[in-house]
LOBATI-670259 format. One record per atom (N, C-alpha, C): x, y, z; residue in one letter. Coordinates in steps of 0.05 Angstrom, whole numbers, padded with zeros to 5 digits, always signed. Example, Ala and Ser with C-alpha at 12.3 -4.5 7.8 and 13.67 -1.06 7.14 Angstrom:
<pts>
+00264-00114+00156A/+00246-00090+00156A/+00264-00066+00156A/+00257-00045+00142S/+00273-00021+00143S/+00258+00001+00157S/
</pts>
This chain:
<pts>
+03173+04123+02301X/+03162+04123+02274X/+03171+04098+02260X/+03150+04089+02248X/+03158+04058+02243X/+03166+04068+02197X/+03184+04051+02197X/+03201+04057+02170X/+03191+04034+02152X/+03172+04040+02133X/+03162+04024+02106X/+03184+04013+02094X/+03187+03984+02083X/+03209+03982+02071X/+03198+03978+02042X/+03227+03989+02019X/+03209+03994+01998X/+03229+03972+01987X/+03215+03952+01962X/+03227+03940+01949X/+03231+03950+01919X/+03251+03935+01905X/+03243+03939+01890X/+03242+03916+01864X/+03217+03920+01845X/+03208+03903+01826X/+03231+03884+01809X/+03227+03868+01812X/+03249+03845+01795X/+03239+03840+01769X/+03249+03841+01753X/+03249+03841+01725X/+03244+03810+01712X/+03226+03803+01702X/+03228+03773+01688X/+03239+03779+01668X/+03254+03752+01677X/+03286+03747+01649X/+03269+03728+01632X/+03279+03741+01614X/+03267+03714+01583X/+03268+03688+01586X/+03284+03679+01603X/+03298+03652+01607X/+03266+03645+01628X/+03261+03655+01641X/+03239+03642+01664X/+03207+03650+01639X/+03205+03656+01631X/+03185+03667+01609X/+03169+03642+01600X/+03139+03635+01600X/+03131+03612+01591X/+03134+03609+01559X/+03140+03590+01547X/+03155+03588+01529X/+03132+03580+01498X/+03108+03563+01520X/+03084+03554+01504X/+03071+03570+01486X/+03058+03563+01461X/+03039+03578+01446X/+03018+03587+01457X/+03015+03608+01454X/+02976+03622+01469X/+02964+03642+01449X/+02946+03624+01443X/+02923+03635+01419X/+02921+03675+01428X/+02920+03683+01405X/+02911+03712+01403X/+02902+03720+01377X/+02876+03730+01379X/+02858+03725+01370X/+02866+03743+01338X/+02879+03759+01343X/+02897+03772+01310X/+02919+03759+01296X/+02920+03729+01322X/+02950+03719+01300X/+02945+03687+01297X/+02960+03679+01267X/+02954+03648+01266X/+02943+03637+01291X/+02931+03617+01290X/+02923+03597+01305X/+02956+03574+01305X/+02961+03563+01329X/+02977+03541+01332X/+02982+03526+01318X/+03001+03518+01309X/+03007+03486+01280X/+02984+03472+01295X/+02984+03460+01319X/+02976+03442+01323X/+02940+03437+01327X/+02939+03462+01332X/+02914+03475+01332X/+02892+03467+01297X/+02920+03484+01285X/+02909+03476+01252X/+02907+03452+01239X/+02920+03431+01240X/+02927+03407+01235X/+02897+03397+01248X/+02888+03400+01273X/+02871+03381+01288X/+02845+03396+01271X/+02836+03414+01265X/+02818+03433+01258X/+02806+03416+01233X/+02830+03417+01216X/+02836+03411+01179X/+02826+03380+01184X/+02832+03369+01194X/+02829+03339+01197X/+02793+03334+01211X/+02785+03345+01223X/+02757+03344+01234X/+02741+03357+01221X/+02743+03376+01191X/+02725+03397+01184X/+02725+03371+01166X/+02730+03345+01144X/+02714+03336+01134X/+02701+03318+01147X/+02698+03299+01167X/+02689+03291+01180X/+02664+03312+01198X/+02659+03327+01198X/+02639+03353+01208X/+02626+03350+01181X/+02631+03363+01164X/+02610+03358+01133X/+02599+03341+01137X/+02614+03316+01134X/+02604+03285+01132X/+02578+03284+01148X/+02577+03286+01167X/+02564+03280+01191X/+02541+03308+01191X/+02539+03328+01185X/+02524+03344+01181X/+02508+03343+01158X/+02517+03325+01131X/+02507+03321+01115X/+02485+03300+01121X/+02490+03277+01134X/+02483+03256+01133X/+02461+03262+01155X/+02462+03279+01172X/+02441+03285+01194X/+02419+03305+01176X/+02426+03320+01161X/+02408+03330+01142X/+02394+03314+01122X/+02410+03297+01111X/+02391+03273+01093X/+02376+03258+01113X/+02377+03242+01139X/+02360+03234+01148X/+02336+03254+01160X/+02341+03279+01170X/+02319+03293+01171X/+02298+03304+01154X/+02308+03302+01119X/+02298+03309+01104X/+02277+03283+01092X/+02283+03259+01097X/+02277+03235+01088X/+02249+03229+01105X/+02247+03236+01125X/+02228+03237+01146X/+02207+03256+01139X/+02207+03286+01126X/+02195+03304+01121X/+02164+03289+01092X/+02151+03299+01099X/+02125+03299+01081X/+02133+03303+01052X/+02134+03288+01023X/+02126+03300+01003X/+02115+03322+00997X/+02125+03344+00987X/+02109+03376+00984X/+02089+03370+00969X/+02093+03348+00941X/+02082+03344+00917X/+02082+03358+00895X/+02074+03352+00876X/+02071+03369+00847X/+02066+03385+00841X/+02055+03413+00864X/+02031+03433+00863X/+02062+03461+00855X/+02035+03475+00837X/+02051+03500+00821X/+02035+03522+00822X/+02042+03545+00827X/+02036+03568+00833X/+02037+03593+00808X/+02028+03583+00780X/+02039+03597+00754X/+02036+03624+00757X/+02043+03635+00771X/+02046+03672+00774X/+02054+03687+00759X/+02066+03672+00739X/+02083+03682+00717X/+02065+03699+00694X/+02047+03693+00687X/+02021+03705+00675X/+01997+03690+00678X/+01982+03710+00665X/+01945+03709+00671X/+01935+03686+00645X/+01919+03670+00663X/+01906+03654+00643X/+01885+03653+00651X/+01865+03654+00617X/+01842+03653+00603X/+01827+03629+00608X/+01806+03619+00624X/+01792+03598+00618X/+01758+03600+00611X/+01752+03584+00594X/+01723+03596+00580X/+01708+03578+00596X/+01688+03571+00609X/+01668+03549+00624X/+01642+03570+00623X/+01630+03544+00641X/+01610+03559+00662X/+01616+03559+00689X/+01606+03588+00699X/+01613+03591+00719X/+01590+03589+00746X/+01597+03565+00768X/+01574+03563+00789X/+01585+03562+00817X/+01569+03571+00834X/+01578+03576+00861X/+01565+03552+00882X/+01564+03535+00866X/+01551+03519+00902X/+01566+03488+00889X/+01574+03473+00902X/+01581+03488+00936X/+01601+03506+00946X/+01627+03507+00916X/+01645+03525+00923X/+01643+03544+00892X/+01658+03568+00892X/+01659+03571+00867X/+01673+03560+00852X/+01661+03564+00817X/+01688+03534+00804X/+01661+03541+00778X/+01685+03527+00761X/+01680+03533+00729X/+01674+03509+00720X/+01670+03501+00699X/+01668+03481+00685X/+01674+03486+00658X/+01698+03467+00640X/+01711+03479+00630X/+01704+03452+00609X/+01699+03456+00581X/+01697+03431+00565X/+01714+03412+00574X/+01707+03388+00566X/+01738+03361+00570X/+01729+03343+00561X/+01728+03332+00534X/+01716+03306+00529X/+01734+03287+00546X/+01759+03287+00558X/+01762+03266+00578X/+01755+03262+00598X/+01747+03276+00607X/+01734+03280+00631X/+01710+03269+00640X/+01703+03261+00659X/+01677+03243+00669X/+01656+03268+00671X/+01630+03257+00646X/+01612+03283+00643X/+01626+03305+00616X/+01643+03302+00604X/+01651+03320+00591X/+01665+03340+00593X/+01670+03348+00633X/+01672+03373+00636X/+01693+03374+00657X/+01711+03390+00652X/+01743+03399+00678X/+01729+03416+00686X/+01727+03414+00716X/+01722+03423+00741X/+01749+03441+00753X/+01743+03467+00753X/+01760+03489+00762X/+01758+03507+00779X/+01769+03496+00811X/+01760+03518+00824X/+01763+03542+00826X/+01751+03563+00842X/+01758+03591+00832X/+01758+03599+00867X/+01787+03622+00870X/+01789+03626+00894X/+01799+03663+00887X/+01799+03676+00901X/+01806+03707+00901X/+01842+03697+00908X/+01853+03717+00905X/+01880+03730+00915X/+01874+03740+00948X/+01897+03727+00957X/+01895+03721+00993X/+01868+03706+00996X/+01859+03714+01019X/+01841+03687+01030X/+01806+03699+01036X/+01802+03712+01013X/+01773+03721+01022X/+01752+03717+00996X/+01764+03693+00980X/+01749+03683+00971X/+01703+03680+00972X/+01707+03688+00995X/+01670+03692+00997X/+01654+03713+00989X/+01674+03728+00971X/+01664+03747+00963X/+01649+03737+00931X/+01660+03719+00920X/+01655+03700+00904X/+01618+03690+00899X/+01611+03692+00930X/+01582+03680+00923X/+01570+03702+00919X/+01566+03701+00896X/+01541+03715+00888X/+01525+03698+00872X/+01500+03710+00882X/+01475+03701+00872X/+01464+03702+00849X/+01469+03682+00825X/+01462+03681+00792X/+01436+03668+00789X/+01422+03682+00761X/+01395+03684+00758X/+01402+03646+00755X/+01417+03635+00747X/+01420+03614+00737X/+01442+03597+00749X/+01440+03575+00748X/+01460+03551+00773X/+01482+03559+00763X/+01494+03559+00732X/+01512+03572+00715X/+01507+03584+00696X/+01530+03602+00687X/+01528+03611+00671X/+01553+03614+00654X/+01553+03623+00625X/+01583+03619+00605X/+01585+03644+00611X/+01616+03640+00619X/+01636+03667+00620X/+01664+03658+00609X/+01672+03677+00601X/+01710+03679+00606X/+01718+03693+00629X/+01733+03669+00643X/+01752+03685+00676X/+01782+03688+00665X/+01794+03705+00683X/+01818+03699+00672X/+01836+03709+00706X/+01857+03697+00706X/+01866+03696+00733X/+01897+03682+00738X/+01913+03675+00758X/+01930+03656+00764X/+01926+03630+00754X/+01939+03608+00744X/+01926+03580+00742X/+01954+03575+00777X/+01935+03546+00786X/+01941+03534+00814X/+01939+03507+00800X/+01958+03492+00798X/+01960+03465+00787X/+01968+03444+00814X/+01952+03421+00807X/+01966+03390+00833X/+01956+03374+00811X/+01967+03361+00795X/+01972+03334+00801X/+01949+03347+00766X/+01916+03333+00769X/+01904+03333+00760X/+01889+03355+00763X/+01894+03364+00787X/+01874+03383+00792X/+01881+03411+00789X/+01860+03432+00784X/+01864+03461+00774X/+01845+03475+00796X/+01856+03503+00801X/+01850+03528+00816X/+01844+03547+00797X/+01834+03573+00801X/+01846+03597+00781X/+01837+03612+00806X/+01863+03637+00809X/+01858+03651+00830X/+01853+03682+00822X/+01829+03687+00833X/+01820+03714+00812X/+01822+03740+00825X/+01817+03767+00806X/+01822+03784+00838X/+01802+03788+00848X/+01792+03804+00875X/+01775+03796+00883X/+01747+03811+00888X/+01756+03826+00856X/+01730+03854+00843X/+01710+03834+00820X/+01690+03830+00817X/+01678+03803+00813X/+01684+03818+00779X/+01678+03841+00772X/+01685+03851+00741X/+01706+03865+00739X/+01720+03850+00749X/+01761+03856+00737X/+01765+03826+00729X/+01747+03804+00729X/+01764+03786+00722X/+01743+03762+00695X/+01715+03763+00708X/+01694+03744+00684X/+01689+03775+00668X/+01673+03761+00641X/+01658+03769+00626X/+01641+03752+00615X/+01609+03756+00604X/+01593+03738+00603X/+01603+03731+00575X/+01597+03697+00565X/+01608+03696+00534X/+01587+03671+00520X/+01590+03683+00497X/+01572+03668+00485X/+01578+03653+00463X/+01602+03636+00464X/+01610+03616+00449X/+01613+03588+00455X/+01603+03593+00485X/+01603+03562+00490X/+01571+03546+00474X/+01571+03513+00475X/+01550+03512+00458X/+01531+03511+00480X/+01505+03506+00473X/+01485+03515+00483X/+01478+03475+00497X/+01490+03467+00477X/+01487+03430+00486X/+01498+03425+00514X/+01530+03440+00516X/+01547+03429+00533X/+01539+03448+00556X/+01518+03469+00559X/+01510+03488+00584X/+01476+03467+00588X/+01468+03453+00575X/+01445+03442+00590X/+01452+03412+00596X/+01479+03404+00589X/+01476+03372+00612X/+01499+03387+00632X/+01501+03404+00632X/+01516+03408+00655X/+01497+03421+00676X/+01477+03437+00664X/+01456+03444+00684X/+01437+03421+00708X/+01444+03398+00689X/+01436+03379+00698X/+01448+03355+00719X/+01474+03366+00729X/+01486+03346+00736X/+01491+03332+00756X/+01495+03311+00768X/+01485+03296+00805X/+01505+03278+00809X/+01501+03281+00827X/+01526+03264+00855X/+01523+03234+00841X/+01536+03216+00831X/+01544+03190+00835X/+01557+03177+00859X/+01535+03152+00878X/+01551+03151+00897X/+01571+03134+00892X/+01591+03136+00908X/+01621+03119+00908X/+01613+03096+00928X/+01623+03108+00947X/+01620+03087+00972X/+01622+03101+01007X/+01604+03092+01020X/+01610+03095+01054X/+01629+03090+01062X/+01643+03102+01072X/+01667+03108+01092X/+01665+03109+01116X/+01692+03110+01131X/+01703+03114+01160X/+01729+03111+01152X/+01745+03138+01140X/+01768+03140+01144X/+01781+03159+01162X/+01815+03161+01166X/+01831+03177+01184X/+01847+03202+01164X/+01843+03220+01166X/+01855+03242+01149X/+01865+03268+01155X/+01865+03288+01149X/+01869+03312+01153X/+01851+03340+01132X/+01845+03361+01154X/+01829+03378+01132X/+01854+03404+01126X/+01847+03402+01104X/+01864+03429+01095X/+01855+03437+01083X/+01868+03469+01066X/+01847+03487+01054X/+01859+03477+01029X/+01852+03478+01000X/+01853+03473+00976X/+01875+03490+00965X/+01871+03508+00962X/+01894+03531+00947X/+01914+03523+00960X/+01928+03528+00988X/+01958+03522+00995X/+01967+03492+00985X/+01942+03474+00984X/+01946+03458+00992X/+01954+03442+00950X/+01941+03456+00928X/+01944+03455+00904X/+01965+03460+00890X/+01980+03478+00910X/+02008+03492+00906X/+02018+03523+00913X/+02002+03536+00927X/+02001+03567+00939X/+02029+03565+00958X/+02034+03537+00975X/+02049+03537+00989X/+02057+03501+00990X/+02074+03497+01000X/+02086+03462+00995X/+02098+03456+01028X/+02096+03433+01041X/+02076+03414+01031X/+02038+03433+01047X/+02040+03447+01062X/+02007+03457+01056X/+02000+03439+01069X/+02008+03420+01092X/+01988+03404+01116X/+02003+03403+01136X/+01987+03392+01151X/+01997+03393+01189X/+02002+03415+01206X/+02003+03412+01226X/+01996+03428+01249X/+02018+03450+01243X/+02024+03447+01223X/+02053+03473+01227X/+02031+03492+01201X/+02012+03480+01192X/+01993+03494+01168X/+01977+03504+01183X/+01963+03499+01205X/+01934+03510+01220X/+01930+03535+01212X/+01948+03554+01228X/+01936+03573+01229X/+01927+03596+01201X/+01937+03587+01184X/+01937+03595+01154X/+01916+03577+01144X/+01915+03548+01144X/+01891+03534+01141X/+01870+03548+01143X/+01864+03553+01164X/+01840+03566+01187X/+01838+03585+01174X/+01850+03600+01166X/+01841+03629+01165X/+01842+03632+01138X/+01844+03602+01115X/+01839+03611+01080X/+01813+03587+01087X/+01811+03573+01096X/+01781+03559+01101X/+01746+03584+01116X/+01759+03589+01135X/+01744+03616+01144X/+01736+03641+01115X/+01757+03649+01103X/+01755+03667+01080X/+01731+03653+01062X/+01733+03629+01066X/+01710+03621+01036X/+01726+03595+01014X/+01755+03603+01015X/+01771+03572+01005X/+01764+03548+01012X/+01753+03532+00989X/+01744+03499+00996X/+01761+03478+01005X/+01752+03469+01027X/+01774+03451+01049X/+01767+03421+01029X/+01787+03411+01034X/+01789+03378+01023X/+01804+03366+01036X/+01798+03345+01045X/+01802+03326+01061X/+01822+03310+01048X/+01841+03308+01058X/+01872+03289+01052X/+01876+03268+01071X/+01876+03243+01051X/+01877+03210+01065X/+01892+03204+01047X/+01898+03170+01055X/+01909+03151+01042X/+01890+03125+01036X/+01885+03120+01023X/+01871+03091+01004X/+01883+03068+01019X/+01879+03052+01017X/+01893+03016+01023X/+01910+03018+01005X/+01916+03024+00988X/+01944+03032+00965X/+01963+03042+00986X/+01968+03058+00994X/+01985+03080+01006X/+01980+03109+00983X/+01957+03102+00976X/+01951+03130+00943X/+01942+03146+00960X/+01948+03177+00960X/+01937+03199+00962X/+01913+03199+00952X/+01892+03221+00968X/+01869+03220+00962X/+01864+03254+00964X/+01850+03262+00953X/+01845+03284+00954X/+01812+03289+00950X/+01797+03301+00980X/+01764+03298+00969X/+01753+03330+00979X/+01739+03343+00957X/+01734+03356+00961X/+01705+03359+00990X/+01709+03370+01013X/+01686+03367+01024X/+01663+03383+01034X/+01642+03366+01038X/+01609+03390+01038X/+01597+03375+01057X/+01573+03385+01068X/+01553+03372+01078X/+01542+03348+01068X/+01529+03334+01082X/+01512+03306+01075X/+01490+03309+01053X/+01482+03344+01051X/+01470+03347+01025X/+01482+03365+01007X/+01506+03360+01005X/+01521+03373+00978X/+01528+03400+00976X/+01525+03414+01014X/+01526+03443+01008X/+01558+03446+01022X/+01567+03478+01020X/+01594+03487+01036X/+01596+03471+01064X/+01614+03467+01074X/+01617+03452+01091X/+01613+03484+01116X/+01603+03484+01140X/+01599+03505+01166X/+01628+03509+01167X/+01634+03537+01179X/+01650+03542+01190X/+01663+03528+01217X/+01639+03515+01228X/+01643+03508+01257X/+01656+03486+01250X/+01673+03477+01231X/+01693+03464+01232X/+01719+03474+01235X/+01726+03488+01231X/+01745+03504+01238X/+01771+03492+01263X/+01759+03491+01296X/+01773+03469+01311X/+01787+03447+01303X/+01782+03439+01278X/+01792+03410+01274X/+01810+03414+01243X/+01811+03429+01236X/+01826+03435+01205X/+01847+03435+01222X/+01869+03410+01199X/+01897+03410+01201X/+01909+03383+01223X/+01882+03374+01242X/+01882+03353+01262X/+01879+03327+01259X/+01893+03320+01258X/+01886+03280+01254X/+01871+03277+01263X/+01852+03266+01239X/+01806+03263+01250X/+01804+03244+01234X/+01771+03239+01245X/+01766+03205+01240X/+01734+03221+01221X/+01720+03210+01203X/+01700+03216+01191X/+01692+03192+01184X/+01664+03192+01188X/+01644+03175+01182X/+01623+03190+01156X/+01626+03177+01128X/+01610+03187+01115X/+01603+03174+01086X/+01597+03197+01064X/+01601+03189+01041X/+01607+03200+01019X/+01630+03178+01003X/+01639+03193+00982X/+01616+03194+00955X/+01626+03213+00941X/+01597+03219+00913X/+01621+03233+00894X/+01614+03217+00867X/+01639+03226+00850X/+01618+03256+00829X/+01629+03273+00828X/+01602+03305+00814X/+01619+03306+00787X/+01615+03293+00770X/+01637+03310+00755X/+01659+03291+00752X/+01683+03309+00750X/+01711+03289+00755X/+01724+03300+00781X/+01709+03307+00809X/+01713+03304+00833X/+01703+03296+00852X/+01714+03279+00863X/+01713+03263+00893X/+01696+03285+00912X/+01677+03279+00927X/+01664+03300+00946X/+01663+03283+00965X/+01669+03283+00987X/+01669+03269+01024X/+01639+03287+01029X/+01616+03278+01033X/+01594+03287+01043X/+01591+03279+01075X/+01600+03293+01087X/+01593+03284+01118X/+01590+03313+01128X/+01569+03308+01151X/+01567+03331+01167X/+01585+03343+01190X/+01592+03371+01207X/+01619+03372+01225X/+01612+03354+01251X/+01590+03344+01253X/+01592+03335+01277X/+01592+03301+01275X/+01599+03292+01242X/+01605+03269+01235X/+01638+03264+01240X/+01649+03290+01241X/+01690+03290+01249X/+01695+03287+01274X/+01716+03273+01286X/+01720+03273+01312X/+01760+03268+01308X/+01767+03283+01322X/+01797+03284+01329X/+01810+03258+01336X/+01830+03252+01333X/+01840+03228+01346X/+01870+03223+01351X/
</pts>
């Protein structure tokens, strides 16, 4: 019978015991640990800051655009639907007399808007969101056509017949490089409201009936902002749609209506690039 031998366990003496600091995770951290930490956390700021300012410096201008949600405002015009809907609002500064105001619903289904008036316009009071950029005005209404106009009859009867009357001035033929976006995000609903990171919201407030305008740059480096339609002054087809939000090339022409820029080119005048 073979005899197991049993030993027995030897005791570590303090003296053989590793003597070093070892992190646990409920007690101080190491002097030396802390010291190196303290000394690299402002240098970490530094350098996180400065990678944030250059990424921010690179980023698009949002621009000036305001979203006044804060209350409902009253505007008195006439009200006409072609090519988009939009008011006309007195302005003796204004080229023609008259501030041009477009009119869009709450969210993106603005096409409920066209309806068919005995008359090109007509005087109402709307009242709605105001959408401010720059010069330009929105009013975003709801989207029950009598929760928001009423017909009015204080405008004069002078300033509803030269406006009945009014026609494209041409500017000039083009071939510029730009981008299409929809108007409301792009007025101030949302900032900056272009590029491929906008598409799919683009697309789908352009589809609703929201008027797309074409965003370039001048030989200035000036922003441009053109409202756009067909080659005869109507809504621009849906079958543009593919190309909203895409760096595209257009061949066309501008026509000043009013005190807005209109890009008249047809979709198969846009080409991607």
């Amino acid at each position: 019978m073979t005899q197991t031998r049993r030993t027995t366990p030897t005791a570590i003496r303090p003296a053989d015991a590793d003597n070093n600091p070892m992190f646990v995770g409920w007690d101080k951290a190491p002097a030396v640990d802390r010291r190196f930490l303290l000394g690299l956390l402002p240098l970490g700021l530094a350098g996180l800051g400065g990678l944030s300012y250059g990424i921010a410096s690179q980023l698009d201008d949002p621009g000036a655009g305001q979203w006044n949600t804060g209350r409902v405002h009253t505007v008195t015009g006439l009200f006409g639907t072609r090519p988009y809907p939009h008011l006309l609002v007195p302005d003796a500064s204004k080229p023609g007399g008259a501030r041009t105001v477009l009119v869009v619903t709450e969210g993106k289904c603005t096409e409920v808007l066209r309806t068919q008036a005995p008359e090109p316009y007509r005087p109402v009071t709307a009242r709605g969101v105001l959408i401010e950029r720059k010069d330009r005005q929105m009013l975003e209404v709801p989207p029950l056509l009598n929760a928001w106009i009423e017909e009015d009859s204080s405008i004069e009867p002078r300033f509803i017949a030269e406006q009945q009357n009014r026609w494209a001035v041409p500017v000039a033929s083009v071939s510029v490089r730009g981008t299409i976006m929809d108007s409301k995000c792009f007025f101030g609903v949302m900032r900056p409201a272009r590029g491929v990171t906008h598409k799919a919201c683009a697309s789908l407030c352009i589809r609703g009936g929201i008027p797309p305008s074409f965003w370039v740059r001048d030989g200035q480096g000036t922003e441009r902002v053109l409202l756009m339609t067909t080659r005869d002054g109507l809504a621009i087809p849906k079958t543009i749609l593919p190309l909203v939000a895409d760096p595209v090339m257009v061949e066309g022409e501008v026509v000043r209506v009013g005190d807005l820029l209109h890009l008249r080119a047809d979709v198969e005048d846009y080409r991607r690039i």
